[in-house]
N, C-alpha and C positions, 0 to 999 in steps of 0.2 A: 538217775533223774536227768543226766545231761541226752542220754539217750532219747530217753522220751520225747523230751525236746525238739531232737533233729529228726525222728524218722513222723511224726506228727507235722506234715506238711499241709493238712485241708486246712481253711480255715474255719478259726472255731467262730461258730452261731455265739451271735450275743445272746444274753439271758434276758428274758421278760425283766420289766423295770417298773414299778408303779408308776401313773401316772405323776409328771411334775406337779407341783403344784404349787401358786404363787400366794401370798397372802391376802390381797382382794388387788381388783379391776376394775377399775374407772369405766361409767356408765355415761352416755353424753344424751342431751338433749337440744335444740337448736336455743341458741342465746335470743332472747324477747328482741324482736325490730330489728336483728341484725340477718343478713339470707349467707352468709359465708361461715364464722367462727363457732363452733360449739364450746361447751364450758359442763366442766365438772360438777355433775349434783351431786352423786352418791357413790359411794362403792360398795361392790357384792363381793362374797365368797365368787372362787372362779368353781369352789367345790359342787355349788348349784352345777355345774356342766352348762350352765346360758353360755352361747354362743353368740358374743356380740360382736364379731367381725363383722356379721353379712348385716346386721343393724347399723352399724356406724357407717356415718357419710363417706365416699371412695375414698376420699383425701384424706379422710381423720382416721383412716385405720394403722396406719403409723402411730403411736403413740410419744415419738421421739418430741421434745419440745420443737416447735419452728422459732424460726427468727422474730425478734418482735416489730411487729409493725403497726403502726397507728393507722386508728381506723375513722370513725364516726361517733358521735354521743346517740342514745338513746334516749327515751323520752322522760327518764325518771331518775336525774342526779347522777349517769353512771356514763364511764366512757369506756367504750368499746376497744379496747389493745389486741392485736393479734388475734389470740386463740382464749383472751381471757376477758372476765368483764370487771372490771374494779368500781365497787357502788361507793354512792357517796363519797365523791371525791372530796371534797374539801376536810370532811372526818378522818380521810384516810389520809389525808400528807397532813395532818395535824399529828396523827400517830406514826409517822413513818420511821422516825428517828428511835424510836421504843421497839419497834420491829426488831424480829431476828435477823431477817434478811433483808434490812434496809440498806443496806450499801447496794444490794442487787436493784431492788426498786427506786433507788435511787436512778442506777441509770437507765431504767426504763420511762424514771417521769421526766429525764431530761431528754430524753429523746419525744416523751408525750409532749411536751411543754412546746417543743422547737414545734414539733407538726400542727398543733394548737395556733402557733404563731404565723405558721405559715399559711392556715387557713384562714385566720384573719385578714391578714394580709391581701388573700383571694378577696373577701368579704367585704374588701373596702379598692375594689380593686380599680374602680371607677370614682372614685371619692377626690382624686385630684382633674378630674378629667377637665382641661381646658373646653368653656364654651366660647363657641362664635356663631354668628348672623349665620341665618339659615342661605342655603345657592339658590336663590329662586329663578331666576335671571341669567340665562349663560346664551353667549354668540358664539356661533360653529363660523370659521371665515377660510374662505378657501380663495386659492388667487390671485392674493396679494402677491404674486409673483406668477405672470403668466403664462407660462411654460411649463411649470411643475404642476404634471397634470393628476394625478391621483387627489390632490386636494380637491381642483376642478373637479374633476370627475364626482368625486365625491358630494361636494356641494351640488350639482347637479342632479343626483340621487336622490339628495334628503329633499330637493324644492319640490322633487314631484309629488312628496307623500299631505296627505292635507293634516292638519292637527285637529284632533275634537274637540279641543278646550279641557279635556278632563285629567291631562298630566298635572302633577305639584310643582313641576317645574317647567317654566317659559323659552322655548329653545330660539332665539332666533338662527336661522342660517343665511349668510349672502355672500356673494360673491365681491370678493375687496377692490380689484382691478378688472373692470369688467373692459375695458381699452385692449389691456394686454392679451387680458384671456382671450378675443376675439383674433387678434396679430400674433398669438400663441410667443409671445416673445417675454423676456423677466418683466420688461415696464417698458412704458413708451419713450418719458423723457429722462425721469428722475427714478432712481431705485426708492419706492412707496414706501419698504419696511425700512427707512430711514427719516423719516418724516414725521417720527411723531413723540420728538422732543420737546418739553413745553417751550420753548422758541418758536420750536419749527409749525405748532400748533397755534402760537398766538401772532404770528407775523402776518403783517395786512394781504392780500393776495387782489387779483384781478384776472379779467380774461387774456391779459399775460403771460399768467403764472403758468408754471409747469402743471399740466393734469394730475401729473400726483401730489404734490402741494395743495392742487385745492382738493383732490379727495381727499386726503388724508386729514383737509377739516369736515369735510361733509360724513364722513366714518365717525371721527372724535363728536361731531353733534348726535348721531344716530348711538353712539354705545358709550359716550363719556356721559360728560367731560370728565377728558384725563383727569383723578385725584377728587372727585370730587364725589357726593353721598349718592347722585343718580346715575354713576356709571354701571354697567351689567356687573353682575357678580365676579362671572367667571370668563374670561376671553380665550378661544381655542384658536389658534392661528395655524393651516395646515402646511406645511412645506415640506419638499421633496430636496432631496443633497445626491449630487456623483459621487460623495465620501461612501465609504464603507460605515456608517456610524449604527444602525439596527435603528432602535424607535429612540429619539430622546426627546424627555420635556426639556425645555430652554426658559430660562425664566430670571429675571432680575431679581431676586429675592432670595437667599438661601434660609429666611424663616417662614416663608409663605405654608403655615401649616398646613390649607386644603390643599396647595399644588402637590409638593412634597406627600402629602397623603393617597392621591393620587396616583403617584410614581411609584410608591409601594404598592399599592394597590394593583395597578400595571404589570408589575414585575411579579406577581404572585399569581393572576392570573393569566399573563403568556408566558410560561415556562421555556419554553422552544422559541423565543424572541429576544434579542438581550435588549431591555430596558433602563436607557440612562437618564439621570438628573444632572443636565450642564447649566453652572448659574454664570451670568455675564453680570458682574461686580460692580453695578450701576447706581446710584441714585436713581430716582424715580422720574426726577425733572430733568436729566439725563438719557433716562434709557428711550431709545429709537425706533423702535418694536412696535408695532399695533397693537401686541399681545397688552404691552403697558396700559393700555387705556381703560380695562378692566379692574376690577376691582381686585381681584384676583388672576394670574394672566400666563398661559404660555406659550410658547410655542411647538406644537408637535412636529418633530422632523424625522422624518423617514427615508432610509438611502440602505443601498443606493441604488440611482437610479436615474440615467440620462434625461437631461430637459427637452423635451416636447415628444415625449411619448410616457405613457404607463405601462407599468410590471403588473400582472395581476396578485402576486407574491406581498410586494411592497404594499399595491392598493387593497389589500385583505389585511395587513398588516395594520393601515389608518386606519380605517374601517373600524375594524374589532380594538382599536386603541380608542376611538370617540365613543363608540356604547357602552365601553365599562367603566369610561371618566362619566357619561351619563347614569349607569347603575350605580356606580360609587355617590352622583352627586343626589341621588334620589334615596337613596340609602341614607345616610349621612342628612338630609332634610326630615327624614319618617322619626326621626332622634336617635337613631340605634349608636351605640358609642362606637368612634373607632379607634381599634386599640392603636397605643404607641408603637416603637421600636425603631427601627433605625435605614437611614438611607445615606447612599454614598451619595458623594455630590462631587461635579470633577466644575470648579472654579477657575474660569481661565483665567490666564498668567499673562500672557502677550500674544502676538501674534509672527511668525514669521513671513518672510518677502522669501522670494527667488533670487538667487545669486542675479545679477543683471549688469551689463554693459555700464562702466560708468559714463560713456559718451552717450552712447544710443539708448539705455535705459531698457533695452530689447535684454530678455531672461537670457541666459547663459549655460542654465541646467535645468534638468527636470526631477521630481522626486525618485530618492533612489529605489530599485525594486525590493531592497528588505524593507524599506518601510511603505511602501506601497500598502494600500488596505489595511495595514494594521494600526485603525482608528480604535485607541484608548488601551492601546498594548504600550508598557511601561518604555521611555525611548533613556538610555541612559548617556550621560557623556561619555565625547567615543565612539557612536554608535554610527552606521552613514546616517545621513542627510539626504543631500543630494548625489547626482553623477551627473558631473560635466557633459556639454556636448563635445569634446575631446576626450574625453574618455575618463576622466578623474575623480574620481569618490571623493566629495566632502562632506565631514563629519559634524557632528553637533557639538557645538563649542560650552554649552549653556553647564552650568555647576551645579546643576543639582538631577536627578531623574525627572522628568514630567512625561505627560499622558497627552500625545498628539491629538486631535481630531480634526474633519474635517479638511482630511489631508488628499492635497488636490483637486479641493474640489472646484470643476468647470467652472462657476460664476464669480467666480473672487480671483480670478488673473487680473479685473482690469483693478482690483483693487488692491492689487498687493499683496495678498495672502496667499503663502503655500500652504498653510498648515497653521495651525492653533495650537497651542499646550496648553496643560491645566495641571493644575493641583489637585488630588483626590482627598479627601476628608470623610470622614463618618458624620452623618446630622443624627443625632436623638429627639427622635419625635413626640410629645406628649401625646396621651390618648383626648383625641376632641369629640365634639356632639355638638349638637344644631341648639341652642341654648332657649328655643322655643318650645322645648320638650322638657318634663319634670319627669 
C-alpha cells in the first residue's frame, strides 16, 4: 500500500459532488419610499435553482450584514435603518426588552435615537437665528485719503454707472476728500479719517477751520448723524496701506454681526486672498473713522500698495471685495438666513514708535528685514524688531507673542507708528436674517 502511494504521482480528478445545498435564500424587494436599502420578504428553497444573484441589486448581492446606519422615516410609522425597516416603532421599543435579541437592538435604537436627534436638531436649525434691520442703505466712500488711489479709482467707476431704481438696496457712492483727491496727496490740512469723533463732529467750525473739519461735518450730515436712527446702514470706507496686510475689514465693533458676517463671507469667497477682521477697541463717541458714522461701518484696506499710484492686483482685489459685501447685503435683505460659525478677529493692543533720537526725535532704525512684510505672522519675545542704522538688531521686548500689522507702513512716520500688534481671538457668530422676512 505504501507503494501505491509513491509511484501514484498524477493527480487524482476529484469525484462528482451533488450539488450544495443551503436551507432557504433570502429573496429581496425594494423597501416602500426608500431608493437604497432592500429588506427581507420571503424565503425560497435554493432547491427551485432560481437564480437570484443577477435579480438582486449590485450592492445587495453580498448577503453579509452591513453596518448599521440611520437613514429616513417613511410615510407610515416605520423608520428606515440601514438594510432594514422596523414598523411601528413606538409597538416595537415597547417590546424590545421581551425580545431575544434586545440587547442587539438595543444598540442599534441608541444609535437610531442619536441620528433622530441629530436630525432635529438640523430641523430647528434656524430656530435661534438672531433677527436684525434689514441693509437698505449703504455708502461706497473712496478718498478719504487722497492718494490711495484704487478706492479713487474705484469710486470713480461706480459714478459712471446710472442706477434704475429697481435694486432692494440704495447704494450711495462719493468721493470723501475731493481737495486731496485732486492734489493726489493723504489730505490737504488735517488727516479727515481722524475727524469724526463725536467732539470732532460737534465742534463749532468757520471758514477758518481746516477743510477736513468742515467736511467731515458736511459727510456726517449727508450719511449720519453719527449714532443716530437716520444714519446709512452700512458705511464702506476704501483705503489703500504700504503694509503687506491682503484685504482687511477694520471696524470698531467686535459684535457688529452684519460686519463680521461679511468677513466671513469675504474669506469664503476669495480663497486666493487672505482676508482679515482688525477691530480697533473703541467706544463709538471715540472712534475717529468715517466708517463710524454708519450704522453699521468698516473700513476696507487693501495693501500693499504705494500712495499715488494703483496695482491692478490690489484694485481687482477692492473691486471684487465691495460686490460681494453688496451680494451678501442683498442676499441677507431677500431674508435667506446666514448661517453662524466663526471668525478670527486680531484686536489691537498698542501701537509701536521707531527707536528715535532723544534730542532730535529723528528715527534711528528702520524695521528689521525678518519682520519686514510679515503682516499678522505671530512676532514672539525675542524676536528682531528693528536694525540700527549702525548696524544693531533690536528685539521685541513685549511679554507676551502678538500679531504685528501694518508694519511700516508710509503714512504713519509722521505719526509715530512702526507697526501695530494685536491679539487674535476666535468670534462665534450666531446665524442672522433680515427680521422683515417670516
Amino acid at each position: 500500500m505504501e507503494k501505491a502511494i509513491v509511484k501514484d504521482t498524477k493527480p487524482v480528478k476529484p469525484r462528482a459532488r451533488a450539488p450544495r445545498t443551503r436551507s432557504s435564500q433570502a429573496s429581496f424587494t425594494l423597501a416602500p419610499t426608500h431608493r437604497g436599502p432592500w429588506v427581507i420578504q420571503q424565503r425560497k428553497s435554493q432547491a427551485s435553482g432560481e437564480d437570484l444573484s443577477s435579480s438582486a441589486a449590485p450592492g445587495l448581492r453580498d448577503l453579509h450584514p452591513k453596518p448599521f446606519l440611520p437613514s429616513s422615516r417613511d410615510g407610515r410609522d416605520a423608520v428606515i435603518i440601514g438594510d432594514s425597516i422596523v414598523r411601528h416603532v413606538h409597538a416595537t421599543l415597547a417590546k424590545e426588552h421581551s425580545c431575544s435579541a434586545g440587547s442587539q437592538f438595543k444598540g442599534q435604537e441608541s444609535v437610531r435615537r442619536a441620528a433622530l436627534m441629530q436630525m432635529d436638531r438640523n430641523s430647528h436649525l434656524w430656530s435661534n437665528v438672531v433677527a436684525l434691520p434689514p441693509v437698505l442703505r449703504v455708502a461706497v466712500c473712496g478718498g478719504t485719503h487722497g492718494n490711495e488711489l484704487s478706492g479713487v479709482y474705484l469710486v470713480r467707476e461706480r459714478l459712471k454707472r446710472r442706477e434704475d431704481g429697481t435694486d432692494a438696496v440704495s447704494v450711495v457712492t462719493l468721493m470723501s476728500n475731493p481737495r486731496a483727491v485732486q492734489l493726489c496727496v493723504r489730505y490737504v490740512e488735517t488727516d479727515l479719517n481722524r475727524c469724526f469723533t463725536q467732539a470732532a463732529l460737534s465742534a463749532p467750525v468757520s471758514e477758518d477751520s481746516p477743510y477736513e473739519m468742515i467736511r467731515s461735518q458736511e459727510l456726517n450730515a449727508l450719511l449720519g448723524p453719527k449714532g443716530s436712527g437716520q444714519a446709512v446702514d452700512l458705511l464702506c470706507d476704501l483705503h489703500n496701506t504700504t503694509a503687506n496686510t491682503g484685504l482687511c475689514l477694520i471696524t470698531h465693533s467686535d459684535r457688529d454681526w452684519i460686519c463680521l458676517h461679511i468677513c466671513k463671507h469675504l474669506q469664503r469667497e476669495m480663497a486666493s486672498t487672505p482676508v482679515r477682521c482688525v477691530h480697533f477697541d473703541l467706544p463709538l463717541d471715540e472712534a475717529y473713522s468715517l466708517d463710524s458714522v454708519g450704522k453699521h461701518g468698516f473700513a476696507l484696506e487693501v495693501g500693499p500698495q504705494p500712495h499715488g499710484l494703483v496695482r491692478s492686483g490690489i484694485f481687482s482685489s477692492m473691486q471684487a471685495g465691495v460686490q460681494l459685501m453688496l451680494d451678501w447685503v442683498r442676499q441677507f435683505n431677500s431674508g435667506t438666513p446666514s448661517e453662524g460659525g466663526s471668525v478670527d478677529v486680531f484686536t489691537r493692543v498698542k501701537n509701536i514708535d521707531y527707536p528715535r533720537d532723544p534730542r532730535t526725535h529723528m528715527i534711528t532704525a528702520a524695521v528689521h528685514p525678518d519682520l519686514q512684510d510679515r503682516d499678522f505672522c505671530l512676532l514672539h519675545p525675542g524676536d528682531p524688531m528693528f536694525l540700527s542704522f549702525s548696524g544693531e538688531t533690536l528685539r521685541y521686548r513685549g511679554k507676551e507673542a502678538l500679531y504685528p500689522f501694518f508694519i511700516n507702513e508710509a503714512a504713519y512716520y509722521e505719526k509715530g507708528v512702526a507697526l501695530s500688534l494685536a491679539r487674535k481671538r476666535r468670534v462665534e457668530l450666531p446665524s442672522i436674517r433680515s427680521h422683515t422676512q417670516r
